[in-house]
N, C-alpha and C positions, 0 to 999 in steps of 0.2 A: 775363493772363499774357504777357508774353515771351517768343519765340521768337527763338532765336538764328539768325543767317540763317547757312546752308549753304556752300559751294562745293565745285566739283568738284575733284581734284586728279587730274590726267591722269599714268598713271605714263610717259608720253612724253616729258612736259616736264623726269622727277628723270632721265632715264636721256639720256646720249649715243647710247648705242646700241640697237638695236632691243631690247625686254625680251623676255627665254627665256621666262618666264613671263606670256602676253598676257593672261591672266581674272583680276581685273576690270581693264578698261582703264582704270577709274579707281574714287576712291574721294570717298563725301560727307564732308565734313570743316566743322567750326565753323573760323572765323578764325584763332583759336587756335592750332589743332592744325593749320593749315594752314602755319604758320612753326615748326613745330615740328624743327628741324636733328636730332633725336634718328630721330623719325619717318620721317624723310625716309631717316634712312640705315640701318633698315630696313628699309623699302621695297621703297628700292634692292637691300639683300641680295636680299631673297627674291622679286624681279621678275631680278635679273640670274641668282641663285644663285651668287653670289659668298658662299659663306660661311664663308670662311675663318678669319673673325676668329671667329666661331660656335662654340660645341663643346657637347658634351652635361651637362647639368650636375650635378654630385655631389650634391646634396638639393635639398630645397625654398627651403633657403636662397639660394642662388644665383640664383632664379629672382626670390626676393622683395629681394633685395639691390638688382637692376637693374628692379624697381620704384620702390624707393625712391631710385633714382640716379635717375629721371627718365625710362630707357633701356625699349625694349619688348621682348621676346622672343619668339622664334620657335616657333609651335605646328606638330608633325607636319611642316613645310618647306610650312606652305599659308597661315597665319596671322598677323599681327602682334597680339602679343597685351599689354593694356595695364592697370593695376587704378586704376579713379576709383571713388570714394565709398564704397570695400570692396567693391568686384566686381571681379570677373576678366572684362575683355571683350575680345573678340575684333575685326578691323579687316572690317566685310565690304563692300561695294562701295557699299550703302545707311550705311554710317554704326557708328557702333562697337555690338554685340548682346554682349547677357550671355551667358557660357560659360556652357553645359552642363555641370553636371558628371558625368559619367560615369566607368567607369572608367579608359578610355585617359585623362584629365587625373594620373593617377596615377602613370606610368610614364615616370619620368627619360627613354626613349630617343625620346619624343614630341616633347619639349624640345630645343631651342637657348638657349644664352646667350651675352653676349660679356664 
């Protein structure tokens, strides 16, 4: 089997400026999703909390819309949240983890979308 080799992405190197938000200092990422421009800028949101362009979204739709643009959205303001293979995963410092579903995943005001 094939392993795809790792690297780190340093949230020091997407940010000019010092990140508001320092945990995790960085994140494992495939090559991929290492150039991933989509990725990168939210990140950047939610390491700066610049989220302006952000809002809370009206259904599920919304959420899965910018899935399928490519785009990730924001879980609870702690998250980059992304769906491969039909899961819903989450960005954690080790590498992308399958959501929980629970019931907080349930509640529009959990959510960011742009």
């Amino acid at each position: 089997m094939y392993n795809k080799k790792k690297e780190r992405l340093y949230i020091s190197e997407l940010l000019d400026n010092e990140p508001i938000v320092l945990y995790p200092s960085y994140y494992v990422l495939s090559s991929s999703m290492m150039k991933n421009e989509m990725l990168h800028y939210a990140l950047i949101a939610l390491h700066s909390l610049d989220l302006e362009h952000y809002e809370h979204p009206s259904s599920y739709e919304d959420i899965f819309a910018m899935f399928s643009g490519g785009m990730f959205p924001i879980y609870k303001e702690m998250y980059v949240v992304g769906y491969f293979g039909g899961k819903i995963m989450y960005l954690d410092t080790s590498g992308w983890k399958g959501m929980p579903c629970t019931q907080d995943v349930f509640k529009m005001e959990n959510w960011l979308v742009c």
